[in-house]
Biopython code that builds the backbone (N, CA, C, O; Angstrom):
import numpy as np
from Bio.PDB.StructureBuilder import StructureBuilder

atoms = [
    (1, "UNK", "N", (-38.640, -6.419, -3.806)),
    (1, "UNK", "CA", (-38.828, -7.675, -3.115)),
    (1, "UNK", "C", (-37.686, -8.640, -3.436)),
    (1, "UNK", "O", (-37.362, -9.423, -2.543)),
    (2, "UNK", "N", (-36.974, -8.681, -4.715)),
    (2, "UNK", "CA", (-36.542, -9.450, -5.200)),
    (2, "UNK", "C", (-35.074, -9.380, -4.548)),
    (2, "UNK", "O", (-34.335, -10.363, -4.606)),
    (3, "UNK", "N", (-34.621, -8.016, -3.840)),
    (3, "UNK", "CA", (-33.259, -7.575, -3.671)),
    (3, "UNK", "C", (-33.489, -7.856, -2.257)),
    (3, "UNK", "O", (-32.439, -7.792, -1.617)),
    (4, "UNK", "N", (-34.541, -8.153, -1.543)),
    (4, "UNK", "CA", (-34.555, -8.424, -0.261)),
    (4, "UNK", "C", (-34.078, -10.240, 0.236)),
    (4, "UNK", "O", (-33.449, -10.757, 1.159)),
    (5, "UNK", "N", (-34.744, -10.672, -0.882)),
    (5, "UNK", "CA", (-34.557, -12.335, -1.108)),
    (5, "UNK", "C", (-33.128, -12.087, -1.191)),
    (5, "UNK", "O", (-32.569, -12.542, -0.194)),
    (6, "UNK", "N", (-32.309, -11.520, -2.030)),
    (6, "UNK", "CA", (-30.837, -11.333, -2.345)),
    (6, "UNK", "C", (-30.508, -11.194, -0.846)),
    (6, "UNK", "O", (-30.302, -12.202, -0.170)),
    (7, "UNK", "N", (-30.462, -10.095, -0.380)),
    (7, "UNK", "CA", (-29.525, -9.626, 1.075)),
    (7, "UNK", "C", (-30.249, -10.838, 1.897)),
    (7, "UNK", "O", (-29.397, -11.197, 2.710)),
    (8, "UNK", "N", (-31.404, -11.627, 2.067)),
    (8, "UNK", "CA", (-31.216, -12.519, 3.188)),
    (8, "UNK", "C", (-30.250, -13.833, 2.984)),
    (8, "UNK", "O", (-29.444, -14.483, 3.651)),
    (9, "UNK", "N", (-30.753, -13.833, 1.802)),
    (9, "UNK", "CA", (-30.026, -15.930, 0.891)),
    (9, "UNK", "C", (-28.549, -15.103, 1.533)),
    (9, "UNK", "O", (-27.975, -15.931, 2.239)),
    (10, "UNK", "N", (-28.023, -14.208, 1.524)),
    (10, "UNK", "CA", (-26.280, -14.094, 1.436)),
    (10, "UNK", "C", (-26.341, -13.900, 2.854)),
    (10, "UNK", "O", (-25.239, -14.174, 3.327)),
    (11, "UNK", "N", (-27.050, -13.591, 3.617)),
    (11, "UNK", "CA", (-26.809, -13.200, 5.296)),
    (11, "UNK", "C", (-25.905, -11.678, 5.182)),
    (11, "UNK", "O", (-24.872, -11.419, 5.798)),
    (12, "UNK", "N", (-26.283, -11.216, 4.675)),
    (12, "UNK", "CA", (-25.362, -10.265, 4.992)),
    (12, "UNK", "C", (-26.359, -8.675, 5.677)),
    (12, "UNK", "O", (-27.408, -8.081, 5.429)),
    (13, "UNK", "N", (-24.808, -8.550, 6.946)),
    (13, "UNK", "CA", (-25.535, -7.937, 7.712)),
    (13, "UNK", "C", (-25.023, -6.524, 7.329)),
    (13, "UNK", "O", (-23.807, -6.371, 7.212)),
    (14, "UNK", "N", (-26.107, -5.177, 7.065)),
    (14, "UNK", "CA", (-26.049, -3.994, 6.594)),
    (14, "UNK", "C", (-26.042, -3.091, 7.226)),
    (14, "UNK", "O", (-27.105, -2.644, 7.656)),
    (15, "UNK", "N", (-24.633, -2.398, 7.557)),
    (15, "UNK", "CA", (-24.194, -1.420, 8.279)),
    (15, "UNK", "C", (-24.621, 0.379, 7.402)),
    (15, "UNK", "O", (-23.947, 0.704, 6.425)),
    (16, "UNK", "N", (-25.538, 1.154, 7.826)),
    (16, "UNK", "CA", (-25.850, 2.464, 7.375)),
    (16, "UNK", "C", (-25.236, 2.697, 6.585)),
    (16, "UNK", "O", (-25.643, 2.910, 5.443)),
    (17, "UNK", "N", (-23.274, 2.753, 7.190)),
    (17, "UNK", "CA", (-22.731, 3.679, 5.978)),
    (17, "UNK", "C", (-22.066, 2.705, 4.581)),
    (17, "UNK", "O", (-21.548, 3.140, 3.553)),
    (18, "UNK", "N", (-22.239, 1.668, 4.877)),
    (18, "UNK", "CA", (-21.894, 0.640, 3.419)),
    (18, "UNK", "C", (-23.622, -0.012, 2.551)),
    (18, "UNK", "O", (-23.917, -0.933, 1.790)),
    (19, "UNK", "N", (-24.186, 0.847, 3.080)),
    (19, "UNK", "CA", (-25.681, 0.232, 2.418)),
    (19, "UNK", "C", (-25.354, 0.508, 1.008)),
    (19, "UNK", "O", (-25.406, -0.404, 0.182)),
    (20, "UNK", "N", (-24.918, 2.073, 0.582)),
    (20, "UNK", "CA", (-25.326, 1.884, -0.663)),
    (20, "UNK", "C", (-24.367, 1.646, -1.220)),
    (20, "UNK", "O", (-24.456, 2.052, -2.379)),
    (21, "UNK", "N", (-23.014, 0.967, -0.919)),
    (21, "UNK", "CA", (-22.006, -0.381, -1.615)),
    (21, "UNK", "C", (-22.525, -1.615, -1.958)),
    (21, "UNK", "O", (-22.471, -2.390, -2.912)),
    (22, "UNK", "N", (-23.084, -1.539, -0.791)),
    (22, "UNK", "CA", (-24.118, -3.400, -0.884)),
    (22, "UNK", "C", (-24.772, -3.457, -1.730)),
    (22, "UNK", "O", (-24.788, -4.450, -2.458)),
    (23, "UNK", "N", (-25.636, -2.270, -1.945)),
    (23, "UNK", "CA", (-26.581, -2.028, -2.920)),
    (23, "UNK", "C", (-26.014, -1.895, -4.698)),
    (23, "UNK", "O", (-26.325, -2.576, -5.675)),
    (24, "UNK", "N", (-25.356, -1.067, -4.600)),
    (24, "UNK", "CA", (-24.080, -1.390, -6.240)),
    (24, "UNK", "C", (-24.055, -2.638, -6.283)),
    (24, "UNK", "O", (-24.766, -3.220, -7.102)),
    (25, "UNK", "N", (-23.202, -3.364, -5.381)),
    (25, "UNK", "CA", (-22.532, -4.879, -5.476)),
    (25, "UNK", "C", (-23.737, -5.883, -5.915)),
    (25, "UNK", "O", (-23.423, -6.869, -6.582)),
    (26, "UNK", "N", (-24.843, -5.715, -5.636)),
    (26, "UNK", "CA", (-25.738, -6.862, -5.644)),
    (26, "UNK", "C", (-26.571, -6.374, -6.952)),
    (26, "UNK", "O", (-27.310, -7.205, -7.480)),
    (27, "UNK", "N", (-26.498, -5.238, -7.429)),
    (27, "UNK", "CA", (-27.552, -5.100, -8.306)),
    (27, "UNK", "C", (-26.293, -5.903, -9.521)),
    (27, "UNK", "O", (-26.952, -6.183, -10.522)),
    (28, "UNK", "N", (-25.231, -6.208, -9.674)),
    (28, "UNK", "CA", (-24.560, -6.672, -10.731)),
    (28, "UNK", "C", (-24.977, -7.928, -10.368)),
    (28, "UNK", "O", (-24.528, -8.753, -11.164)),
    (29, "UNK", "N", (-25.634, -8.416, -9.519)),
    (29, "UNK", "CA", (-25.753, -10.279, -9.736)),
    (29, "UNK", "C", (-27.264, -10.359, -10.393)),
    (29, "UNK", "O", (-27.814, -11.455, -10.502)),
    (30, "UNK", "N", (-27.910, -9.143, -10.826)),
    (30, "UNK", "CA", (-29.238, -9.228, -11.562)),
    (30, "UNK", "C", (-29.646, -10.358, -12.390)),
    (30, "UNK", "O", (-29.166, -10.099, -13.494)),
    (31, "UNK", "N", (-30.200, -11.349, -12.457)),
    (31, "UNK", "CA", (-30.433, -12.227, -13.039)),
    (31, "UNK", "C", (-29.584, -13.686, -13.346)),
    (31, "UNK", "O", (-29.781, -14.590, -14.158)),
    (32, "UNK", "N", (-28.422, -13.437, -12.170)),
    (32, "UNK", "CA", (-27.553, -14.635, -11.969)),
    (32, "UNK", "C", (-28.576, -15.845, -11.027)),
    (32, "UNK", "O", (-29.442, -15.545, -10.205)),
    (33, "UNK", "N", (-28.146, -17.294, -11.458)),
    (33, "UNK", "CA", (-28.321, -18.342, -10.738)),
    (33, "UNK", "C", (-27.355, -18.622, -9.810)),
    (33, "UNK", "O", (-26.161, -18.372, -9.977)),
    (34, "UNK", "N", (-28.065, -19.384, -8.356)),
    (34, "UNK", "CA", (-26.393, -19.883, -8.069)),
    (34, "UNK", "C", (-26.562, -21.549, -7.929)),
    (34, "UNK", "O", (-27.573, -22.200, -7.664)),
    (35, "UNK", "N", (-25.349, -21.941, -8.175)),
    (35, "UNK", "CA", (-25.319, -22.610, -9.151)),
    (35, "UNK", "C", (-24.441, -24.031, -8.303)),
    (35, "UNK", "O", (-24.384, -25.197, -8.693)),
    (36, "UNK", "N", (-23.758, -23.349, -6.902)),
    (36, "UNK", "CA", (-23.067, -23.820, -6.194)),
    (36, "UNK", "C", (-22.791, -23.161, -5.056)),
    (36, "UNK", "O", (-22.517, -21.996, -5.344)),
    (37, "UNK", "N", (-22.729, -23.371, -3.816)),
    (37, "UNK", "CA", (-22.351, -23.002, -3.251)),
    (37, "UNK", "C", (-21.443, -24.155, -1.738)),
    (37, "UNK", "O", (-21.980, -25.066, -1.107)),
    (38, "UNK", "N", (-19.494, -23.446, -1.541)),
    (38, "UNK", "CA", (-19.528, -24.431, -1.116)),
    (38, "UNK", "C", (-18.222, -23.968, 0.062)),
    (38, "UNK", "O", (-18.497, -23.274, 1.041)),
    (39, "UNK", "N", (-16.906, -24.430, -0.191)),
    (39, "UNK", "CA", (-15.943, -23.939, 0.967)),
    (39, "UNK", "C", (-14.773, -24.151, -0.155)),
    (39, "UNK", "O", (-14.578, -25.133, -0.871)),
    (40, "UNK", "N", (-13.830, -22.524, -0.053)),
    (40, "UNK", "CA", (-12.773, -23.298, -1.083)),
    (40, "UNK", "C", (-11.718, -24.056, -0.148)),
    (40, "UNK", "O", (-11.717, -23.780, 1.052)),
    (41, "UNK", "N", (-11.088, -24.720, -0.504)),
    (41, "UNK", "CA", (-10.930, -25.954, 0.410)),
    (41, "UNK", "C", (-9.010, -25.751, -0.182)),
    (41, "UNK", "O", (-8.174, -26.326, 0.515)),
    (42, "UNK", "N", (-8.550, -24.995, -1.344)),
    (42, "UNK", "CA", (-7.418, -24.912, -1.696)),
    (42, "UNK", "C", (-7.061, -24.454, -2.870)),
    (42, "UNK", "O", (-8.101, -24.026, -3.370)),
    (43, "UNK", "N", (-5.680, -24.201, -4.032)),
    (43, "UNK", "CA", (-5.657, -23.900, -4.984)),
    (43, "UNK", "C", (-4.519, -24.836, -5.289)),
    (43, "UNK", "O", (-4.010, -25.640, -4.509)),
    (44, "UNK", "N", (-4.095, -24.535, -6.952)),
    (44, "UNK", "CA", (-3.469, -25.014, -7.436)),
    (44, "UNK", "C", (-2.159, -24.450, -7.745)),
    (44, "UNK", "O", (-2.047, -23.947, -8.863)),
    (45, "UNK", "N", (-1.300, -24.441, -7.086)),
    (45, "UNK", "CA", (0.192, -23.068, -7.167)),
    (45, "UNK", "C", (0.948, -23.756, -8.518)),
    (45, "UNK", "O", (0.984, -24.921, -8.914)),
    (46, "UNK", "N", (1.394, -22.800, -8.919)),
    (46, "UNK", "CA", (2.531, -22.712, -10.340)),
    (46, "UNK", "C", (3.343, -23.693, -10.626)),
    (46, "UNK", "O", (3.643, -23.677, -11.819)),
    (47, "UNK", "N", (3.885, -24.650, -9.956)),
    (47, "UNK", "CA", (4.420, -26.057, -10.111)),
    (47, "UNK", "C", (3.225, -27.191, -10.183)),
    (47, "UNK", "O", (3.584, -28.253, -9.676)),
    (48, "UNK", "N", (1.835, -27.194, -10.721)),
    (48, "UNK", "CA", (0.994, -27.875, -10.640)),
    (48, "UNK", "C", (0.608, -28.372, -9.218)),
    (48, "UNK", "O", (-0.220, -29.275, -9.338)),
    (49, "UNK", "N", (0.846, -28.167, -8.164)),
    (49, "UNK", "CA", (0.880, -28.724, -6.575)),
    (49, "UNK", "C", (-0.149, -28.434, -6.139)),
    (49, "UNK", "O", (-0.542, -27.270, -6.216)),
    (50, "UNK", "N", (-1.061, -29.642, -5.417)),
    (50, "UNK", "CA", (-2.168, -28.976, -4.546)),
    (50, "UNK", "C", (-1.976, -28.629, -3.471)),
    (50, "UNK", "O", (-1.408, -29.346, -2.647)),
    (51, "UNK", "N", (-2.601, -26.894, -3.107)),
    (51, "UNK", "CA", (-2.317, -26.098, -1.740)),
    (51, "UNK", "C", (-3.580, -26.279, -0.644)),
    (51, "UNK", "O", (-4.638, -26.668, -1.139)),
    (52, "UNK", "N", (-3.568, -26.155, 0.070)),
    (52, "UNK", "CA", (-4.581, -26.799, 0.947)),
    (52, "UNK", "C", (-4.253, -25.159, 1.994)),
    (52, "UNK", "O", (-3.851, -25.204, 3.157)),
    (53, "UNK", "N", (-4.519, -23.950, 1.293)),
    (53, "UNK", "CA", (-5.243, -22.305, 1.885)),
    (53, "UNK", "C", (-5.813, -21.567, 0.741)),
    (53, "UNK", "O", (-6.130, -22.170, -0.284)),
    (54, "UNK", "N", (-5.945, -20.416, 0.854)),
    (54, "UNK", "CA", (-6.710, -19.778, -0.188)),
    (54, "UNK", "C", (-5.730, -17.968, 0.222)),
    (54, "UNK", "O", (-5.607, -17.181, 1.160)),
    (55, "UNK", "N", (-5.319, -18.117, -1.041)),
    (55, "UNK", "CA", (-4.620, -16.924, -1.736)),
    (55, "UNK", "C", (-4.927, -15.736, -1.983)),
    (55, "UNK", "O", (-4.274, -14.710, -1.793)),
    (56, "UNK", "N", (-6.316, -15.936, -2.573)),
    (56, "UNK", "CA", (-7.091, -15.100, -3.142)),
    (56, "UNK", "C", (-7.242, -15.883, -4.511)),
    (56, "UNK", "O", (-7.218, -17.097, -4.716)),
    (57, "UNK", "N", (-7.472, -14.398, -5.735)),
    (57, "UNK", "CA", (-7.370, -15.407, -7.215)),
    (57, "UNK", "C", (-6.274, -14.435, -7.470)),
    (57, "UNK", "O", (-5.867, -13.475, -6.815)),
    (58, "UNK", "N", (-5.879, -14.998, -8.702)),
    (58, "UNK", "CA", (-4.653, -14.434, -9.336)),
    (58, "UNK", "C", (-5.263, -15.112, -10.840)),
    (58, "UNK", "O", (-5.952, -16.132, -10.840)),
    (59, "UNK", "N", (-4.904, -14.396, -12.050)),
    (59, "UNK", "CA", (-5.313, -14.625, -13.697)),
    (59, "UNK", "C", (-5.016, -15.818, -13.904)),
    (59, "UNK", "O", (-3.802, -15.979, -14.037)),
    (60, "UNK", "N", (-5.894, -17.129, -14.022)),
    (60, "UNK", "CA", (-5.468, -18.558, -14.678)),
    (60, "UNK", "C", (-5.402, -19.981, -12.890)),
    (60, "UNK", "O", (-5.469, -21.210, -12.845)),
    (61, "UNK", "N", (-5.273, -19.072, -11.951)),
    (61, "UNK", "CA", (-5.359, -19.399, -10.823)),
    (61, "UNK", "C", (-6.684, -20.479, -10.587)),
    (61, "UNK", "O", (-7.858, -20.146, -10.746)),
    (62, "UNK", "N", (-6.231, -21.812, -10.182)),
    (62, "UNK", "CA", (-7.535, -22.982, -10.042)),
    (62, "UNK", "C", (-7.423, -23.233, -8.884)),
    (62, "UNK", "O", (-6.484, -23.642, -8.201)),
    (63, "UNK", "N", (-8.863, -22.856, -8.596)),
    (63, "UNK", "CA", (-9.035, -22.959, -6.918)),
    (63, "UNK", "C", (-9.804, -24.166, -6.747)),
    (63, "UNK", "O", (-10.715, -24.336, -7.557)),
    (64, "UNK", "N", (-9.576, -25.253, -5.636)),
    (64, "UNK", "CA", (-10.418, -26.038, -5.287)),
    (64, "UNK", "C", (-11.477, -26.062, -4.676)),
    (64, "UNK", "O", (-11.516, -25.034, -4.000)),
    (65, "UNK", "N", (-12.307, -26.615, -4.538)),
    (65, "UNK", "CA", (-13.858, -26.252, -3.909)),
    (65, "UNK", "C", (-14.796, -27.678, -3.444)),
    (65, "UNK", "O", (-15.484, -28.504, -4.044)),
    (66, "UNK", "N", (-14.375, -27.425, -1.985)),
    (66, "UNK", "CA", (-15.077, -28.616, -1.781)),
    (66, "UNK", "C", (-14.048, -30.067, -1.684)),
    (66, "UNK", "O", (-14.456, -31.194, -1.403)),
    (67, "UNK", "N", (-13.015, -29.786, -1.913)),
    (67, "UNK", "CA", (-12.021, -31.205, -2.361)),
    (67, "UNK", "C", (-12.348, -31.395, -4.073)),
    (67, "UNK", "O", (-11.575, -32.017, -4.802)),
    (68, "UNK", "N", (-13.149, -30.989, -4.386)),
    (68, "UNK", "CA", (-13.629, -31.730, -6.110)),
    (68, "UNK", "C", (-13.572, -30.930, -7.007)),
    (68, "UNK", "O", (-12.935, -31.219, -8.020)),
    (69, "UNK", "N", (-14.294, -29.566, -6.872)),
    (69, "UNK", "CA", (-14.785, -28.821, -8.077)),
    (69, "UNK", "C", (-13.444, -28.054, -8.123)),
    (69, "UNK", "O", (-12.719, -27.682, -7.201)),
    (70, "UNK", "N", (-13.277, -27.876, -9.968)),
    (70, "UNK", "CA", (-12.092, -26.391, -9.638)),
    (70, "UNK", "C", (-12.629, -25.305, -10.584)),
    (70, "UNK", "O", (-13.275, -25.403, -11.626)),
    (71, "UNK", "N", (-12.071, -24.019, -9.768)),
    (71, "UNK", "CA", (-13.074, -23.098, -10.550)),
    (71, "UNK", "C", (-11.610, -22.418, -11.151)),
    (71, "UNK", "O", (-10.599, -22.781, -10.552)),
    (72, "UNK", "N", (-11.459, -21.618, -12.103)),
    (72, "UNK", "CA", (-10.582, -20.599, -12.197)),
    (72, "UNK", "C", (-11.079, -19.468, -12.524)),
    (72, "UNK", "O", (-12.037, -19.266, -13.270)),
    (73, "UNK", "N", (-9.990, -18.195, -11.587)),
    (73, "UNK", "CA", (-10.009, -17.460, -11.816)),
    (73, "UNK", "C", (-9.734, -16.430, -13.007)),
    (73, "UNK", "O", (-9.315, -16.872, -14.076)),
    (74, "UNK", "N", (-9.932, -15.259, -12.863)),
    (74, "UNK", "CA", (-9.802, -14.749, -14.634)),
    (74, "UNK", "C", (-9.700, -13.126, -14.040)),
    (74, "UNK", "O", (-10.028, -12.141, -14.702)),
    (75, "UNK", "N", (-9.334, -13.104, -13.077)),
    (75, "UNK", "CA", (-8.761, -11.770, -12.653)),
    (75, "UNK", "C", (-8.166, -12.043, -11.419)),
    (75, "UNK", "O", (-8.364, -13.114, -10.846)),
    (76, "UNK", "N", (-7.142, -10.776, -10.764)),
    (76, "UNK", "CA", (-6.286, -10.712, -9.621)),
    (76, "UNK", "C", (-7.024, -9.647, -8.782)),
    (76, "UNK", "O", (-7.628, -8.614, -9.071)),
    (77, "UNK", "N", (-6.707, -10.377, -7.490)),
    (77, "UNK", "CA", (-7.050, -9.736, -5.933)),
    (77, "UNK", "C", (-6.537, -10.578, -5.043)),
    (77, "UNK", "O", (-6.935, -11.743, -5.033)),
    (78, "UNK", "N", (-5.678, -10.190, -4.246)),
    (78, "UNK", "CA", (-4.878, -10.705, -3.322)),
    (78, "UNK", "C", (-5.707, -10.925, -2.282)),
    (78, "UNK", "O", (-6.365, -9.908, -2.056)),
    (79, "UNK", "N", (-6.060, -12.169, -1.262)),
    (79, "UNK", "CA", (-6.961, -12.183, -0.121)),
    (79, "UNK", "C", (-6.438, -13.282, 0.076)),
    (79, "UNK", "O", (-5.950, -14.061, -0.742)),
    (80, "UNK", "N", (-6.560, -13.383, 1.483)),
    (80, "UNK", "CA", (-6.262, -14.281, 2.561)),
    (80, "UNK", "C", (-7.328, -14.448, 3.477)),
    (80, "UNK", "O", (-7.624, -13.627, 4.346)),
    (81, "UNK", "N", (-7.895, -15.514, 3.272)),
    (81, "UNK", "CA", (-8.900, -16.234, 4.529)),
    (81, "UNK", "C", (-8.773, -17.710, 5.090)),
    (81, "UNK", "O", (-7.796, -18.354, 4.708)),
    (82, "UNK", "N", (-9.309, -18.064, 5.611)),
    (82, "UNK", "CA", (-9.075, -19.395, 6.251)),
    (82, "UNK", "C", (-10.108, -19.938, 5.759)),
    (82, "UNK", "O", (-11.122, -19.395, 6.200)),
    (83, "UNK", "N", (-10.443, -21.254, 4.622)),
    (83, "UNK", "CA", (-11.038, -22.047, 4.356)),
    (83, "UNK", "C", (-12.283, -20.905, 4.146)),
    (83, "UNK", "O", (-12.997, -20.950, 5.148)),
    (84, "UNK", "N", (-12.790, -19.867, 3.144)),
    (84, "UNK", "CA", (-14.041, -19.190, 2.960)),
    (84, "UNK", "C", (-14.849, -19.551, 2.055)),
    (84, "UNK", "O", (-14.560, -19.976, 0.937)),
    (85, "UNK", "N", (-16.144, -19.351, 2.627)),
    (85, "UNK", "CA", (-17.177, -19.869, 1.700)),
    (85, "UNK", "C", (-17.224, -19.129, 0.661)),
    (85, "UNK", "O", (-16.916, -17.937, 0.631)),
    (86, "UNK", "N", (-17.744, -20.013, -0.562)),
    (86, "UNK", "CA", (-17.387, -19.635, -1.803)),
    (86, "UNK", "C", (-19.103, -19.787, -2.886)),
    (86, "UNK", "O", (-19.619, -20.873, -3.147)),
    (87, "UNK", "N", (-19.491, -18.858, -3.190)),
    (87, "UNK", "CA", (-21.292, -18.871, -3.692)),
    (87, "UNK", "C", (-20.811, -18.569, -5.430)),
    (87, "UNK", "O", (-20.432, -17.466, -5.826)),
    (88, "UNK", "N", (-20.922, -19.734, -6.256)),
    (88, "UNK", "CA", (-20.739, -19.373, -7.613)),
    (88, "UNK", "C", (-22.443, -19.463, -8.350)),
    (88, "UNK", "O", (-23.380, -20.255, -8.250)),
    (89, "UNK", "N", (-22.195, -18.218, -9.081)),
    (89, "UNK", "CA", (-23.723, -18.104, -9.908)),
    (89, "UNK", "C", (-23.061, -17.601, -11.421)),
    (89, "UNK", "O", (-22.185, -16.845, -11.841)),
    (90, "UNK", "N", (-24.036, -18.499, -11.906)),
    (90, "UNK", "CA", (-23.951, -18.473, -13.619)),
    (90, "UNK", "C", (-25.196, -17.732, -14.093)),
    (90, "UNK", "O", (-26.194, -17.666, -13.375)),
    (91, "UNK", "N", (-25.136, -17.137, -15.385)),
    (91, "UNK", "CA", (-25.900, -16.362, -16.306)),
    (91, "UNK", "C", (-24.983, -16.080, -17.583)),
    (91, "UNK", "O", (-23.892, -15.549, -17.792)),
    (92, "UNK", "N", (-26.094, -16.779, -18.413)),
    (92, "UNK", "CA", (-25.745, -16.656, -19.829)),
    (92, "UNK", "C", (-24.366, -17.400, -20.284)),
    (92, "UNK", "O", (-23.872, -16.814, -21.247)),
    (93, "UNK", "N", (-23.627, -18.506, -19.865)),
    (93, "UNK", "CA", (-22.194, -18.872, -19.945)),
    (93, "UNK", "C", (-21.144, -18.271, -19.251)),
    (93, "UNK", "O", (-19.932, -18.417, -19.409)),
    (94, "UNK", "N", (-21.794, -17.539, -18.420)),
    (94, "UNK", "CA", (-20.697, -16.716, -17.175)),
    (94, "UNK", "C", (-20.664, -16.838, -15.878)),
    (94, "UNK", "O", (-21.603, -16.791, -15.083)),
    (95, "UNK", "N", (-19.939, -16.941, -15.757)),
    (95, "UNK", "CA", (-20.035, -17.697, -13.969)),
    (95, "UNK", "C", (-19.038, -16.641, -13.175)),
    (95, "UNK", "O", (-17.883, -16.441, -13.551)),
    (96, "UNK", "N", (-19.485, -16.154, -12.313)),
    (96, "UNK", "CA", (-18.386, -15.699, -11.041)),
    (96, "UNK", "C", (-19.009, -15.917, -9.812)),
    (96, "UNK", "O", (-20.205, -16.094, -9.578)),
    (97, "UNK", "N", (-17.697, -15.872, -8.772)),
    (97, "UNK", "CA", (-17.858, -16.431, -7.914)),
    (97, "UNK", "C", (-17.975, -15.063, -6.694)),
    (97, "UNK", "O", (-17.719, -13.894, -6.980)),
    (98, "UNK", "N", (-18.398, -15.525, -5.384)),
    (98, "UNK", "CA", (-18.458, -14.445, -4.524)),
    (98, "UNK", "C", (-17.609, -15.544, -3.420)),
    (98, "UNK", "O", (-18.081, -16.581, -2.954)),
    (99, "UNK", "N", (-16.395, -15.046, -3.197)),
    (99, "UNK", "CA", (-15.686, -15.081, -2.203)),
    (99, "UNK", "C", (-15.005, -14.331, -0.916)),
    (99, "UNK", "O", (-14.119, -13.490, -1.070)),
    (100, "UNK", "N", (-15.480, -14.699, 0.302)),
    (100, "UNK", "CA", (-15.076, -13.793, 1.309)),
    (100, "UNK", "C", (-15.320, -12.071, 0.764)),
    (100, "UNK", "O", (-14.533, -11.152, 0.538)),
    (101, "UNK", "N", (-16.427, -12.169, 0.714)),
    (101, "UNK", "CA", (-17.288, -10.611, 0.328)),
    (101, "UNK", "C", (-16.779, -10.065, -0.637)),
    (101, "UNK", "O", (-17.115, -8.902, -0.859)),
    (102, "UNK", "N", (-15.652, -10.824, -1.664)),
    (102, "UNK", "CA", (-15.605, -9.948, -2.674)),
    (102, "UNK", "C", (-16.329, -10.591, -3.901)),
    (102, "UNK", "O", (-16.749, -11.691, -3.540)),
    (103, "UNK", "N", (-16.689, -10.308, -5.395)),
    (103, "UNK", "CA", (-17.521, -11.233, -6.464)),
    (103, "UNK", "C", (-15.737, -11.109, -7.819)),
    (103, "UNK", "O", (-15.085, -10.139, -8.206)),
    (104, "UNK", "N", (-15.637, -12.343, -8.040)),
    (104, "UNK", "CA", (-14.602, -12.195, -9.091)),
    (104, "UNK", "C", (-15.047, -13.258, -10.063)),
    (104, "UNK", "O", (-15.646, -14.238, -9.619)),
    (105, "UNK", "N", (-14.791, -13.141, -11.417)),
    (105, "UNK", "CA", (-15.156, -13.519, -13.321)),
    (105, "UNK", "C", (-14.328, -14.353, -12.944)),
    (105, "UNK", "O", (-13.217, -14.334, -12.414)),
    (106, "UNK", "N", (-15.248, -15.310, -13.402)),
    (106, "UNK", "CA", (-14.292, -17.224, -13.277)),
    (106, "UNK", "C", (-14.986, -18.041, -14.108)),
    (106, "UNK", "O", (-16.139, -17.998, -14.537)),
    (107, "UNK", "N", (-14.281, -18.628, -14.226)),
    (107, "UNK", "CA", (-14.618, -20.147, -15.157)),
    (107, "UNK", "C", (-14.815, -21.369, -14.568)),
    (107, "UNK", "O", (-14.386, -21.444, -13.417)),
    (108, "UNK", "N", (-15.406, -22.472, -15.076)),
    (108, "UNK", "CA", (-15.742, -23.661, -14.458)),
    (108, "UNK", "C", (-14.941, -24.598, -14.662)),
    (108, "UNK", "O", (-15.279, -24.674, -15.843)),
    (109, "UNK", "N", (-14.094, -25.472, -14.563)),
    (109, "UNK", "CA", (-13.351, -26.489, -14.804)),
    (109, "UNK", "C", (-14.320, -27.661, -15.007)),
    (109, "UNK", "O", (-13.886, -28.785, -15.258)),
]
sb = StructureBuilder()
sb.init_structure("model")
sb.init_model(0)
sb.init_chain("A")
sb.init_seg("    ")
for serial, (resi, resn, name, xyz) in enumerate(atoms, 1):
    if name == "N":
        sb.init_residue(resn, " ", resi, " ")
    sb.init_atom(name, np.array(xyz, "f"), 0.0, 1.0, " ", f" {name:<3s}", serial, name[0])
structure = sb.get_structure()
């Protein structure tokens, strides 16, 4: 019951042959809160500068959220989206985020 509440709160729609990916992917958010959910709105590039797209994350990488919140990242994956919604859930002092269908280990600013 509990994994059904999961796949509706995320909308995500389940194609036969990626069910049992979906199914891996979500059983790791077992007992996560979420904690936020919002639009990343930009990051912070290597000369301290605020960017106003989304990169993906890259290690140490502070993404904006919302205009306000910054989260950083704490691992690399290259992605490109246009302004994507961004669902962060915490458990136990750990927070990661689920961005544009992928989940990446981040920190809270």
């Amino acid at each position: 019951m509990r994994l059904f509440y999961l796949l509706g709160l995320f909308s995500l729609v389940i194609a036969p042959v990626a069910n049992a990916d979906i199914m891996r992917e979500l059983s790791r958010l077992d007992g996560y809160t979420i904690t936020h959910t919002g639009t990343v709105t930009g990051y912070i590039d290597e000369d301290g500068e605020e960017q106003d797209s989304y990169r993906g994350c890259d290690y140490d990488r502070v993404l904006i959220v919302d205009d306000k919140l910054r989260v950083t990242c704490k691992e690399y994956d290259y992605n490109y989206a246009s302004s994507p919604t961004i669902i962060i859930l915490e458990r136990w002092g750990r927070a990661i985020a689920i961005i544009d269908e992928e989940v990446y280990s981040v920190s809270l600013d």
